[in-house]
C-alpha positions as a Markdown table, in Angstrom:
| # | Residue | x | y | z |
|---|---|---|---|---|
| 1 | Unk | 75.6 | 151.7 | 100.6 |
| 2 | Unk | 77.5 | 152.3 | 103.8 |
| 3 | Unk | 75.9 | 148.7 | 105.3 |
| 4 | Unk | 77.2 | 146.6 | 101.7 |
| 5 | Unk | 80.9 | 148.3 | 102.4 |
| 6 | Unk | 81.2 | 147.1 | 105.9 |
| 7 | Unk | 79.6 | 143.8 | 104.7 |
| 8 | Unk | 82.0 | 143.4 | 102.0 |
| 9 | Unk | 84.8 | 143.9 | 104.1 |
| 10 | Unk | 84.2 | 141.7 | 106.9 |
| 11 | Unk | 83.7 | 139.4 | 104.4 |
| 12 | Unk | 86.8 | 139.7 | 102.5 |
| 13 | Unk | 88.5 | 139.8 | 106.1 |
| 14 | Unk | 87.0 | 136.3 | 106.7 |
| 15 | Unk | 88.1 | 135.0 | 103.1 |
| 16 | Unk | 91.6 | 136.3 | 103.9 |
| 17 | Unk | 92.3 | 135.1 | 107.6 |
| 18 | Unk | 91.0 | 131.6 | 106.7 |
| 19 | Unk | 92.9 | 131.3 | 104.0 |
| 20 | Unk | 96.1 | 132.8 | 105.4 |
| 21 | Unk | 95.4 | 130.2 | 108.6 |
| 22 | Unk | 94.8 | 127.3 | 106.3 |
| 23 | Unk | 98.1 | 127.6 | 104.7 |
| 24 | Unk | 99.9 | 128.2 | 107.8 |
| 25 | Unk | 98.6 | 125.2 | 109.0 |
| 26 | Unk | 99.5 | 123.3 | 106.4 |
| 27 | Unk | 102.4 | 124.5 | 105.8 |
| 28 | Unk | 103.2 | 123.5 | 109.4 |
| 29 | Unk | 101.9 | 120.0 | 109.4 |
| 30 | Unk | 104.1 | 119.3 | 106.1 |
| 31 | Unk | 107.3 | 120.4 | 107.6 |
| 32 | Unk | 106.8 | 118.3 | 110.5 |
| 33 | Unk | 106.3 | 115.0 | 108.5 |
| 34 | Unk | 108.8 | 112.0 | 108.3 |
| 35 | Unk | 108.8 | 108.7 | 106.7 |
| 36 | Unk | 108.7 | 105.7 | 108.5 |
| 37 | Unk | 109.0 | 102.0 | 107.6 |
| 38 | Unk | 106.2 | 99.4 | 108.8 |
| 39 | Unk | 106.4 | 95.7 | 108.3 |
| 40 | Unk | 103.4 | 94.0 | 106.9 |
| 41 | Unk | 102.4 | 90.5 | 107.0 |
| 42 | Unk | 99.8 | 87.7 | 107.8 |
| 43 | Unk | 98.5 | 88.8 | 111.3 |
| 44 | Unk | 96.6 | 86.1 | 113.1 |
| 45 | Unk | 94.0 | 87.9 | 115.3 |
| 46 | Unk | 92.3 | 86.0 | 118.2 |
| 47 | Unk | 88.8 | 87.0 | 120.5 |
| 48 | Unk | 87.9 | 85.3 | 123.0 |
| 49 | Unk | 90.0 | 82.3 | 121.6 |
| 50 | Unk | 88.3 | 82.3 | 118.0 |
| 51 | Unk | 90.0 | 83.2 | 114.8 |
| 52 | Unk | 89.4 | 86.0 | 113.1 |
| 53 | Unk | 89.8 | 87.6 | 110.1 |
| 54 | Unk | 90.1 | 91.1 | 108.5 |
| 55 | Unk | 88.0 | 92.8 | 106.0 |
| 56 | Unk | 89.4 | 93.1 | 102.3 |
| 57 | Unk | 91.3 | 96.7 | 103.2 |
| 58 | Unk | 91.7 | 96.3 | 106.7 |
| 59 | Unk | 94.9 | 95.2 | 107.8 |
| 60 | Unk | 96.8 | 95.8 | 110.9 |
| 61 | Unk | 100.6 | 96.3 | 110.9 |
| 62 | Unk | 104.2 | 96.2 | 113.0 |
| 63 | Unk | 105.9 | 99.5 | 113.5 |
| 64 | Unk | 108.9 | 99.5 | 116.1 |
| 65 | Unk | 107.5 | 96.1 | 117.5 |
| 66 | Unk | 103.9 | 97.2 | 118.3 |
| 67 | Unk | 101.3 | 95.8 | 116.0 |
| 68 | Unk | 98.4 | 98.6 | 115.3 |
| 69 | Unk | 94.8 | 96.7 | 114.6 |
| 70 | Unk | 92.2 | 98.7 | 112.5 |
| 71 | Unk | 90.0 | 100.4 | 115.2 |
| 72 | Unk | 86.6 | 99.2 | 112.8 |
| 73 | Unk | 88.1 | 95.4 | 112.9 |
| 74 | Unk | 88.1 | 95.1 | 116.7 |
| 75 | Unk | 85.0 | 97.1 | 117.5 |
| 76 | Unk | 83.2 | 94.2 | 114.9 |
| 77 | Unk | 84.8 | 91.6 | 116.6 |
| 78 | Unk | 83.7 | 92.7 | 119.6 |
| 79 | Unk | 79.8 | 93.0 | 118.2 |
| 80 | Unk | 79.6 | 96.7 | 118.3 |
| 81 | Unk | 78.5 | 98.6 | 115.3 |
């Protein structure tokens, strides 16, 4: 009886922290979000001097004049998997 009680309470003490830390976290994260603007539009990308193109879903875009390419486009360009 004694062993079930001191299970049970570690186990409710478990339960408890992680949920206390998962909203803490989140709660966190949230507050430290802001919205920014991106500008999306036909990006011509180039290996080794060939044209490629994107996926369906996989496009890059321009945020504060750097242009972010999907990390899965360019490892397939480059023949990794």
């Amino acid at each position: 009886m004694k062993k079930l009680l001191i299970v049970t309470s570690y186990l409710v003490f478990f339960i408890l922290g992680g949920l206390t830390f998962t909203y803490l976290s989140t709660t966190e994260a949230a507050s430290n979000m802001k919205k920014i603007s991106v500008f999306q539009d036909t990006i011509n990308y180039y290996v080794d001097k060939v044209g490629k193109k994107t996926q369906e879903g996989q496009s890059g875009f321009i945020y504060e004049g750097t242009t972010y390419v999907p990390l899965r486009f360019i490892a397939e360009s480059l023949g990794k998997k």
